[in-house]
N, C-alpha and C positions, 0 to 999 in steps of 0.2 A: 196067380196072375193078376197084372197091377190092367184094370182096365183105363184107356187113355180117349176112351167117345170117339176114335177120329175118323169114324165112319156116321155117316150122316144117318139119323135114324130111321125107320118107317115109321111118320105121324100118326099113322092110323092104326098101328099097334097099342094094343089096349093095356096099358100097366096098373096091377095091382093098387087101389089107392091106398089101402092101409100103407105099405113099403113109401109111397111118396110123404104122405105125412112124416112118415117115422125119419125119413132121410132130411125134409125138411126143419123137423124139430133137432135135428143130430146139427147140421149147419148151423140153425138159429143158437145153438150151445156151445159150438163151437167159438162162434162170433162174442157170445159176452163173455167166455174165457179170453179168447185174447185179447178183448178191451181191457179187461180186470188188468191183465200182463202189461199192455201197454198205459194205464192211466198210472198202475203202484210204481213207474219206474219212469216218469215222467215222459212216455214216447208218445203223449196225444197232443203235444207242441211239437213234437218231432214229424207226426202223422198228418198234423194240419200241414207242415212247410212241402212235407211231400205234395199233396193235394196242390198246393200255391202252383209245385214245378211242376206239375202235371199240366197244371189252366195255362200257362205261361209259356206252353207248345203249340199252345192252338191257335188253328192256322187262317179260320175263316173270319174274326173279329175285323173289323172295319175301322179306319181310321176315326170315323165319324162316329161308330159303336164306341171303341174303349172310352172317348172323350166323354160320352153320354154316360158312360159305368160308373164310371169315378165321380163326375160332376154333381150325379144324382145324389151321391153318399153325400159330397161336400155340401151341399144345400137342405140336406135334411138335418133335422132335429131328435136330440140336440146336437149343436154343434160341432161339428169337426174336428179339431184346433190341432189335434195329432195327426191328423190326415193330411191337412194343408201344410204343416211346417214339412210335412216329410214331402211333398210335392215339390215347394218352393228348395229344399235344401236342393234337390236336385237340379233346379232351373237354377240358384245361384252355383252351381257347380259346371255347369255345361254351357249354361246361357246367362253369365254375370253381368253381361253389356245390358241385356233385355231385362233386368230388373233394377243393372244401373238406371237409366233412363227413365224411368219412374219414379227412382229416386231425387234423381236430377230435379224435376218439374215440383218437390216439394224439400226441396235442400233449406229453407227456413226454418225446419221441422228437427232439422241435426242439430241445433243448436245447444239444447237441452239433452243429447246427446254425448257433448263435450263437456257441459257444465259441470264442473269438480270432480273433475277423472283424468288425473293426471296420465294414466299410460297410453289410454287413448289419445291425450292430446300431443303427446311427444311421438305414440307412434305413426299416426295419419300427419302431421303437420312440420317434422324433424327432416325431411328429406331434400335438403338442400345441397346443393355440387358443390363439389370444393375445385380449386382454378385447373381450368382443363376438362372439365368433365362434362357432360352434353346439357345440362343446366337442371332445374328444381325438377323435382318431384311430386305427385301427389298434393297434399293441403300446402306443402310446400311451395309450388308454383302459384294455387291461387292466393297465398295470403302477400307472398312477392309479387305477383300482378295487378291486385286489390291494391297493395300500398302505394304501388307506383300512380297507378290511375287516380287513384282519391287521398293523395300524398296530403291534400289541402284539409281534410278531416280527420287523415287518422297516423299521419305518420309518427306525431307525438306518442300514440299508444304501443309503440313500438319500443320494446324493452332490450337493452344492448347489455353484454356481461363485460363489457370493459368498462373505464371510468369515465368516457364519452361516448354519446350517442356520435353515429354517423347520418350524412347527412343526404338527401336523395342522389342529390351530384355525385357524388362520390360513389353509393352502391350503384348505380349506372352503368358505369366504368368498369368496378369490383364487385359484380354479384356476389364472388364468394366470401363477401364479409359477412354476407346473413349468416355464414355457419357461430358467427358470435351473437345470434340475437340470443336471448333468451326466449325461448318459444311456449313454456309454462307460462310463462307470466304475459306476454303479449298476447296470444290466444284466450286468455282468461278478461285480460282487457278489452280483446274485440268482444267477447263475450258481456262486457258490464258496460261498455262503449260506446260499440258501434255495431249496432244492430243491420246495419244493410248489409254487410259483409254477407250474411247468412242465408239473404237469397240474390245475392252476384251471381251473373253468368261466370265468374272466374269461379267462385267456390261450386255453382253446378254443374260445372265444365268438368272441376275433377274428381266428381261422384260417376261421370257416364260410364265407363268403362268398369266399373260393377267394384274395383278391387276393394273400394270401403265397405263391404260386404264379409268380408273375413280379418276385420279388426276386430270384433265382437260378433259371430254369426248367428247366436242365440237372439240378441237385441234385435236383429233384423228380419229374426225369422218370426220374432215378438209383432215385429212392426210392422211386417207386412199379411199376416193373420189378422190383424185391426183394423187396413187397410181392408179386407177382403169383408168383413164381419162387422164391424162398426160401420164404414165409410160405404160397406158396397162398393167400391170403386172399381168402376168398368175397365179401365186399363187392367187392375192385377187379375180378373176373371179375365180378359181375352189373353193375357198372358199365359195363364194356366189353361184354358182352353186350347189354345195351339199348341202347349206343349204336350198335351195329352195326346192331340194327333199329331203329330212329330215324332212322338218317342216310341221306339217300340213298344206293342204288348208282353212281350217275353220281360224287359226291364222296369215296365210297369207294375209288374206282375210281383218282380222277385223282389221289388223294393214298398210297394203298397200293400198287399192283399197280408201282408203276414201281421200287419199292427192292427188292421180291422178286428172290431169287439166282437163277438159272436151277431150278433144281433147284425149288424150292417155286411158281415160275411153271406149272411144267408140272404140280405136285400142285394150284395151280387152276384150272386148265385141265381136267385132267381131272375135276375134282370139278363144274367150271360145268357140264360137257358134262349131264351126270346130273341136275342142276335145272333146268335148261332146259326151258322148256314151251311153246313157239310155237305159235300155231294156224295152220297153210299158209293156210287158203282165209281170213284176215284181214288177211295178210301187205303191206305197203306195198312194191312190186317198184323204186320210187324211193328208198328207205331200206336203203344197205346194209350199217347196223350189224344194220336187219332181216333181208337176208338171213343176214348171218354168221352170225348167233343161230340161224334155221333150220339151215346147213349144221353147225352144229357140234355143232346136240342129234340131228341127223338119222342122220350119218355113222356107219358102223358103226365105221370104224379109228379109231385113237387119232395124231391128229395130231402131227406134232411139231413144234416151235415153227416151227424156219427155214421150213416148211410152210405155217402160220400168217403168218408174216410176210413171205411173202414174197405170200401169197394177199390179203389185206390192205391192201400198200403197193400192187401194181398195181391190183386195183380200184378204190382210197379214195383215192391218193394221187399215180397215172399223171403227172399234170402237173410233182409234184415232185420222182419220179424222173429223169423227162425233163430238167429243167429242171437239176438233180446231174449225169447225163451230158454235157450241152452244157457245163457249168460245169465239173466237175474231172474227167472221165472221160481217159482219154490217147489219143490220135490210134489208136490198136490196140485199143483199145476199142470207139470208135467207129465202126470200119468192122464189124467182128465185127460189132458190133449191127446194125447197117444192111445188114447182108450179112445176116443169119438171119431178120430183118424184113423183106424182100425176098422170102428162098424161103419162109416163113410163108404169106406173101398170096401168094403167087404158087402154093402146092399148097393155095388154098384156091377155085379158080375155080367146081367143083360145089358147086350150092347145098347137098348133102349129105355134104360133106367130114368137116362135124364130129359129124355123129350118131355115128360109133359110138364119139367121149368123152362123149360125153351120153348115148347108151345103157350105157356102164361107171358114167356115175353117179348113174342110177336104178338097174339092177340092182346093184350092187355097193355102193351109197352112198358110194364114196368121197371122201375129201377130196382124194388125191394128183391125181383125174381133176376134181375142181371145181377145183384151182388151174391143171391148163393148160388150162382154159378162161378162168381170170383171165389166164393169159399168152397166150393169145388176145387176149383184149382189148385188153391192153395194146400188142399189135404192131398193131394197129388203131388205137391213139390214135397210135405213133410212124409208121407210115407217115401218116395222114393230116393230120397236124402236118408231112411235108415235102411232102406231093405235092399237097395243094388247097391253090395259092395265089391262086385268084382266083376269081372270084363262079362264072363258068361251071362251072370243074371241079366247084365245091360243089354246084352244082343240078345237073349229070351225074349227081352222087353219089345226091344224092336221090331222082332219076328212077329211074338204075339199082333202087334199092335198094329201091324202092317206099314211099319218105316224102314224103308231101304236104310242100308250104312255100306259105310266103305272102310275098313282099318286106316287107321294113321299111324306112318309106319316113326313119326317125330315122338317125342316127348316130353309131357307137359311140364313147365315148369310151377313148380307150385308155393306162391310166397305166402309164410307163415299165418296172414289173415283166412289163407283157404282159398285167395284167388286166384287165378291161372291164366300167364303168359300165352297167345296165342300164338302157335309154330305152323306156319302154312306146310300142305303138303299138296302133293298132284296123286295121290298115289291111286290107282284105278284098281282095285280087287274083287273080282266079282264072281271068285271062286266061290264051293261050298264052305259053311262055318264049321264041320268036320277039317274041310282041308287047313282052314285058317289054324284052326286050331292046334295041328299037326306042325306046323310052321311056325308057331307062336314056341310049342314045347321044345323045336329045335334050337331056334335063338336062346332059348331061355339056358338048355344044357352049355349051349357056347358059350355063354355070358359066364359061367359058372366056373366052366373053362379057365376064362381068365382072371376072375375075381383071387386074392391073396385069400389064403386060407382061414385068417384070423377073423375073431367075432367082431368085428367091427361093422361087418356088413349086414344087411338086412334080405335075405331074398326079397322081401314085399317093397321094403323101403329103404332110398337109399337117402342119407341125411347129407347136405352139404353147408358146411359154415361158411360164408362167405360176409371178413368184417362183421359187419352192423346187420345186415340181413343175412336172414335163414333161410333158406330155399330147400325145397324137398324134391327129387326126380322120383319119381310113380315111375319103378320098371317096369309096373307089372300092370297098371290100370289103364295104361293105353288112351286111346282118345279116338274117335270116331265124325267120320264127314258124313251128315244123316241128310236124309231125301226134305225135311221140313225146313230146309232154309236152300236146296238149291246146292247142295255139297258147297257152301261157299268157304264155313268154318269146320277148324279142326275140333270138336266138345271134349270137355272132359269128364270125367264121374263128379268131379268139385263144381261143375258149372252147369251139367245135365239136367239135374234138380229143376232150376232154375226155370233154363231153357225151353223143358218139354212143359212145364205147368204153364209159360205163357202162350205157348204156341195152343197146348188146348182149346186156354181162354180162347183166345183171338178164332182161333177153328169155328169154336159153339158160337162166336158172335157173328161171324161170316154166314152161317145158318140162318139166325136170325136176324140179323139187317137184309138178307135177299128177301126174306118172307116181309120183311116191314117195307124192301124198295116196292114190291108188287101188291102193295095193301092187303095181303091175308093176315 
């Protein structure tokens, strides 16, 4: 019998301490076996982005918090400079007008910008209408409004590709003869020239609307990191300041926290811990970016990342732990794990095994004692990912375990990752599991019934090719409406794993956030 805790324990029950230790040190071995697994096969960048999407659910950060998360990092030492560019790329993408505009007020500063790069200057400054068309463009419009206005200083610098210039009067009339200036060479001229052009309201007129921001986006994300860090300048920090509160924390989240160095991860981490404002008795015990959020403003100790990441990937990510194991783990790996997953569950038979690391972490708050109870969990999802391979053992499990179910009389479809198609049913059985059973072997004879005689079929499995994807129909593994979600979903044995090890988790933490909401 796979024992699943989901009956609350009596605290006052006195458990063996040698057995706690011993189960303790089994967890704690556990944990640096599948770190070993996931650092040989590069999954601890894979572990940190889980961790990111995890922070980036959380619900109670404050507009005026995130802005305070981030800003802290960007102001510390040393410097930022991959922090900021990744900020600004995003406010030149969403908000190019609000970084125009700061540009605008130092357009004198482009100049040296243009100077001897030719594809910048034909691409920002070439944009001129041909007859008909709604008129210039871009550097286009203001070096055509510049000449007209200050014809008396600069229209000689104006380089024509026919064998005559033209002359004001004339372009007046026919704007669209500028499409014969030479724009290489006049541009280079105002450049060696005529230096007021460079801060004209006509050339910072057509910086405001941000689009010379994606001529060269590198240059600019150069230029305005210097503005930030050399200059100080209080425009680009209230820029970034309001865009911090603006932008969601969830896109914050999935576009910042993954470039942080270790070192500025852990000063957000600690700094999130301290803004964090959950309310327990509101708390979604199905959401476990929810839980995290509780255990992390809760916890007295100050976690440290591998902690974090390792509490993280087994709750939120078990299947695709497992799934790295069976895939690149080494044959000594795998018996280790499955040998530790074995005495795990197996020093776990008294339903009150695990109270006193749930009693360490209500009294103690800690995080060290919330994450072997994540690896708890998790030896729950990998034993019963090897030992329920068939309907009976799963409704054993149930019975044992005190989880109502109801047959699904659909079936699952199962695509070759091992994931499974959810097929709604209504179906109410609440017959005995003798009777089901009985009912299960009739259909099964029927089915046989009509099956063609030839080996092509599988009683257990039946294979179907379709095109590009594989798909597998389980006629015989069934699928089950269980009491721990509200009969809402139809489970299957490929998705059960999963399912029952978070529902655990979340179970044992529901225990211990009541005993934390009422201060024991």
């Amino acid at each position: 019998m796979v024992q699943l805790f989901l009956s609350e324990p009596t605290w006052s029950d006195t458990v063996d301490d040698k057995s706690v230790k011993h189960r303790i040190s089994l967890l704690n071995e556990l944990q640096s076996l599948m770190w070993s697994v996931l650092a040989s096969h590069g999954g601890q960048s894979e572990a940190r982005l889980w961790l990111c999407n995890s922070i980036s659910s959380m619900s109670s950060v404050t507009p005026r918090h995130r802005r305070d998360l981030f800003v802290k990092i960007l102001r510390s030492k040393p410097l930022k400079r991959a922090l900021a560019a990744q900020i600004l790329q995003m406010i030149f993408e969403k908000l190019p007008r609000k970084a125009g505009s700061i540009l605008a007020k130092r357009s004198h500063l482009l100049e040296d910008f243009f100077k001897g790069n030719p594809r910048r200057i034909l691409q920002w400054f070439s944009c001129f209408a041909g007859s008909g068309n709604f008129g210039h463009r871009k550097g286009a419009k203001a070096l055509s409004q510049f000449a007209f206005v200050n014809r008396d200083i600069c229209w000689e610098e104006l380089e024509w590709k026919g064998k005559h210039g033209q002359s004001p009067a004339v372009v007046a009339t026919k704007p669209h003869y500028f499409l014969d200036l030479d724009v290489q060479q006049t541009v280079e001229n105002f450049i060696e020239n005529v230096p007021e052009f460079w801060s004209s309201n006509e050339f910072a007129d057509s910086l405001e609307d941000g689009e010379i921001l994606f001529v060269d986006t590198k240059f600019f994300l150069d230029f305005f990191v210097n503005l930030m860090y050399k200059e100080d300048a209080k425009e680009v920090w209230e820029l970034i300041n309001d865009f911090l509160m603006e932008e969601s924390f969830s896109s914050l989240c999935h576009h910042l926290l993954i470039i942080l160095e270790e070192r500025d991860f852990c000063v957000f981490l600690e700094s999130l811990r301290k803004v964090l404002n959950p309310r327990i008795e509101s708390v979604d015990f199905g959401d476990l970016s929810c839980l995290l959020e509780i255990i992390l403003s809760k916890c007295r100790d100050s976690a440290s990342i591998d902690q974090l990441l390792i509490l993280n990937a087994v709750v939120s990510q078990g299947r695709q732990i497992l799934r790295l194991l069976h895939e690149e783990g080494d044959e000594d790996e795998k018996l280790k794990i499955e040998d530790i997953v074995a005495q795990v569950c197996m020093c776990s038979s008294h339903p009150s095994s695990l109270a006193p690391i749930m009693k360490e972490c209500f009294q103690e708050k800690s995080i060290e004692s919330v994450k072997l109870l994540g690896l708890q969990s998790w030896a729950l999802h990998y034993r019963l990912s090897e030992d329920c391979q068939s309907p009976e053992s799963w409704e054993s499990l149930f019975i044992d375990n005190g989880i109502s179910f109801r047959k699904s009389s659909s079936y699952e479809l199962l695509h070759s990752d091992g994931f499974s198609e959810e097929w709604e049913s209504d179906l109410d059985e609440k017959t005995s599991v003798r009777l089901k059973r009985k009912k299960k072997e009739k259909r099964r004879k029927k089915r046989r019934k009509n099956l063609d005689d030839s080996d092509c079929y599988d009683n257990e499995l039946l294979d179907i090719d379709m095109s590009k994807n594989r798909l597998s129909l389980q006629s015989r593994a069934g699928s089950w409406f269980l009491s721990t979600d509200g009969y809402s979903t139809s489970w299957s044995s490929v998705d059960l794993p999963e399912h029952l090890s978070k529902y655990c988790f979340s179970t044992w933490m529901k225990w211990v956030f009541a005993r934390w909401g009422d201060g024991t």
